[in-house]
C-alpha positions in Angstrom: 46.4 69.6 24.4 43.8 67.6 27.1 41.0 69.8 28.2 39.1 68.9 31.4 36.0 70.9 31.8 34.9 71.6 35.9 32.0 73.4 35.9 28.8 72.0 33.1 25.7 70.1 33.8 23.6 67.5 33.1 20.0 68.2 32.3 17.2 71.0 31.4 17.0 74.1 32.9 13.5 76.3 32.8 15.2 78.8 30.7 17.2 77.1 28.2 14.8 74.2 26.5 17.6 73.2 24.3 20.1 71.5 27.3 18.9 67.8 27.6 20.8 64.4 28.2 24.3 63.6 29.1 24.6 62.8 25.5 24.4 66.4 24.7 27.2 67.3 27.0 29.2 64.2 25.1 28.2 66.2 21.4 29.6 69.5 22.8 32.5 68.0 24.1 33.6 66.2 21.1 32.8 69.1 19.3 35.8 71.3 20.9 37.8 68.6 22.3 36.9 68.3 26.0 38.3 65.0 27.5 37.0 65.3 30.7 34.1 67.1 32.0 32.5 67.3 35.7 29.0 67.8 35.9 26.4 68.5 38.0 22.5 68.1 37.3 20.1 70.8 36.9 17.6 68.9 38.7 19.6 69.0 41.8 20.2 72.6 41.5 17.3 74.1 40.9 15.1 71.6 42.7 15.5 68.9 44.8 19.6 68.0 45.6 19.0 64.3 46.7 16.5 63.4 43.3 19.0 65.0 41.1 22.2 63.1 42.6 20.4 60.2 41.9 19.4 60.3 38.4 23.0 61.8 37.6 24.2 58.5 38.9 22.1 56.5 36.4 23.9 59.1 33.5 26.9 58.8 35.0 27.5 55.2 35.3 27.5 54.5 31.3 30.1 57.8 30.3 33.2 57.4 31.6 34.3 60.7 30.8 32.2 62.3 32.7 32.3 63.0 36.7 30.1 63.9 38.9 29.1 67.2 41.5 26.9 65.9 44.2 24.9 68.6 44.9 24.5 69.6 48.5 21.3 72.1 49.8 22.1 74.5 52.6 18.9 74.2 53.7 19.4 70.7 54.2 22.3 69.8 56.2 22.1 66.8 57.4 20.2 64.7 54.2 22.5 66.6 51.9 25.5 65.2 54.3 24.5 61.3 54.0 23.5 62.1 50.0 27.2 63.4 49.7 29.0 60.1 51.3 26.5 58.1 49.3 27.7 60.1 46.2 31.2 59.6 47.0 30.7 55.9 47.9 29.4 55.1 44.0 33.6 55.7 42.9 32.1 58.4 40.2 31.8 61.8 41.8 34.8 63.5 42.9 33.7 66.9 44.4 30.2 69.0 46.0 28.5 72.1 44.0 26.8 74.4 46.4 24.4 77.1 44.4 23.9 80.3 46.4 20.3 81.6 44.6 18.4 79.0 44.2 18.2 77.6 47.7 18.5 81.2 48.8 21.7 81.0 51.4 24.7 83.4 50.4 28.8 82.8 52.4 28.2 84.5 55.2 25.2 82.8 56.2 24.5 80.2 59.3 23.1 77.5 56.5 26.2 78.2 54.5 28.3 77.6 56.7 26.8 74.2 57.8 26.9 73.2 54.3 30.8 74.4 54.1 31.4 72.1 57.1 29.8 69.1 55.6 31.9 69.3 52.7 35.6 70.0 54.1 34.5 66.9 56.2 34.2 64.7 52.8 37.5 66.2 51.8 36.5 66.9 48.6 36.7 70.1 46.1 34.0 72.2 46.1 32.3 74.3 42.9 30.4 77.1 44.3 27.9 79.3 42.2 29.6 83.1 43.4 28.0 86.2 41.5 28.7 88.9 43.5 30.4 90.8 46.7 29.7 88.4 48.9 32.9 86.6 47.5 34.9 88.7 50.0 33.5 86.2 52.9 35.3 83.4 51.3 38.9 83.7 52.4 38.1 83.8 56.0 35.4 80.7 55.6 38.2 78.7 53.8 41.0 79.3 56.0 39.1 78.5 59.1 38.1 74.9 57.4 42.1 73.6 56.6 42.1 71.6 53.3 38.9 72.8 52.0 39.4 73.6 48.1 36.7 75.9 47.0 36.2 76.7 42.7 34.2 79.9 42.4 32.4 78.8 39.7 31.9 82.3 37.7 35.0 83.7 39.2 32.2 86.3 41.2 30.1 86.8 37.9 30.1 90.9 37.6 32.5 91.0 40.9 35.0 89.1 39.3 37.7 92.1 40.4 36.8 91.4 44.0 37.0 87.1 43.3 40.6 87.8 41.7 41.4 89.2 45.4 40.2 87.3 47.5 41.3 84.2 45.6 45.1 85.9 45.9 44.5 86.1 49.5 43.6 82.6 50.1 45.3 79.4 48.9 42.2 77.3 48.9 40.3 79.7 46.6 40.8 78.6 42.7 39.4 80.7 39.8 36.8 79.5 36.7 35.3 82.0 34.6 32.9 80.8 32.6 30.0 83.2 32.0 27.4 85.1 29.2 29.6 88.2 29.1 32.9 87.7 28.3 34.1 90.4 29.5 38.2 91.7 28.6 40.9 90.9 30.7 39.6 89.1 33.7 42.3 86.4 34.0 45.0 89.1 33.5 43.2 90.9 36.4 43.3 88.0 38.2 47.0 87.2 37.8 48.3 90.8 38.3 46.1 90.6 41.2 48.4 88.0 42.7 46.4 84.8 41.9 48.9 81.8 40.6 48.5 80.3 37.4 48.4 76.8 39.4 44.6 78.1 40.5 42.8 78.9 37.8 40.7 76.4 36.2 39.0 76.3 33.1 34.9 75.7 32.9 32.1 76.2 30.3 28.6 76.1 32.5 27.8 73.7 29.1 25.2 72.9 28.4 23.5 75.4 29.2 26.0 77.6 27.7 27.7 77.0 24.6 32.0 75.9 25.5 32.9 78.5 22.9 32.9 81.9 25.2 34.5 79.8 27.5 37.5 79.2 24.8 37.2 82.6 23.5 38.2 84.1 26.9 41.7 81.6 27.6 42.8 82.3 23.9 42.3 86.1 24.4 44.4 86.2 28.0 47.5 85.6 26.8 48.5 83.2 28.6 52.1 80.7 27.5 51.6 77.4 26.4 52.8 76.3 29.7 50.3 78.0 31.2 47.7 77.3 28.7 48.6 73.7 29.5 48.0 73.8 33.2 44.9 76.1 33.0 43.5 73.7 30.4 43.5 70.6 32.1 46.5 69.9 34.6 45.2 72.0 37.3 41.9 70.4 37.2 44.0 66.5 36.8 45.9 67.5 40.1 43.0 69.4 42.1 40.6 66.1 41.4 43.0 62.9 41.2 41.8 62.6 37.3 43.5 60.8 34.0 43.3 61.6 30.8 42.1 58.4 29.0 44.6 57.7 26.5 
């Protein structure tokens, strides 16, 4: 079965000295047999959004199975807006990752906003870093930006209960649950909670954390193989355009 990964990265990070090159991320995924995998760079998280797009365009532009987040800083609206269509323009990103700690700016927020705007303009998917309550401000920002597909990447982190409903609640909320604790029955939460199978999404946060937790958690939901199938890679083909290479 095709696996497309939606939510990894490219890079070091100051607490994980072992994360390195985009061949790394090509080693992990051919270790557990991801096709696919959409990244985002550390450097553009963490530090500066418009440096980090860049250099992930050098890594990009040599491994065609990898796709790219252009990262976009609340606190920077209107640089982060041209980086974005300059992103796009290069034909090998295909979405935005907003973090919420690192640049300090949480939904709910003027900054946030702004940066929400800028993306629903590219009409692109968004992967947002959510760890927490404030999750419960997403249905209302989506639905007042029609077409705007937001991933919360962490499915809420410890307020993954509160993610599964507001995700239920809103059509343009999707679902990935990658994180540390793997904690039991957070996608059956999510689906009894009314959140279809067609928006969850499967992500591993690799390299910074190992694809296996990630894997762990879907073969422990007990999920079909139909829906195994479309949580695996067919939601992620249909929400981002992609192909599996043959």
């Amino acid at each position: 079965m095709p696996i497309i990964d939606v939510h990894a990265h490219v890079g070091r990070w100051q607490f994980h000295l072992s994360c390195g090159d985009a061949d790394d991320n090509l080693r992990l995924m051919d270790r557990y047999g991801i096709d696919l995998q959409l990244v985002s760079a550390s450097e553009a998280v963490v530090h500066d959004a418009v440096a980090g797009n860049s250099a992930l365009t050098k890594e990009l532009a040599s491994r065609p199975r990898l796709y790219g987040y252009a990262v976009v800083n609340p606190n920077r609206i209107e640089e982060s807006a041209a980086d974005l269509r300059r992103c796009l323009d290069s034909g090998r990103f295909v979405g935005a990752k907003i973090h919420t700690h690192y640049p300090g700016r949480l939904p709910g927020s003027r900054e946030m906003a702004g940066a929400f705007d800028v993306v629903a303009e590219a009409g692109v998917p968004l992967l947002l870093h959510t760890w927490g309550r404030e999750v419960l401000q997403l249905p209302d920002m989506v639905a007042s930006r029609p077409g705007l597909r937001v991933i919360m990447g962490h499915a809420g982190g410890e307020a993954w209960r509160e993610a599964a409903h507001a995700a239920a609640s809103c059509e343009g909320l999707y679902l990935e649950h990658c994180r540390t604790a793997a904690d039991s029955g957070r996608i059956a939460y999510a689906r009894e909670a009314g959140v279809p199978v067609e928006r969850l999404l499967f992500g591993t946060d690799a390299t910074l954390i190992d694809p296996c937790w990630s894997l762990g958690v879907l073969r422990d939901a007990g999920l079909t193989p139909a829906e195994l199938d479309r949580v695996l890679w067919r939601n992620a083909a249909d929400l981002f355009g992609l192909e599996i290479p043959a």
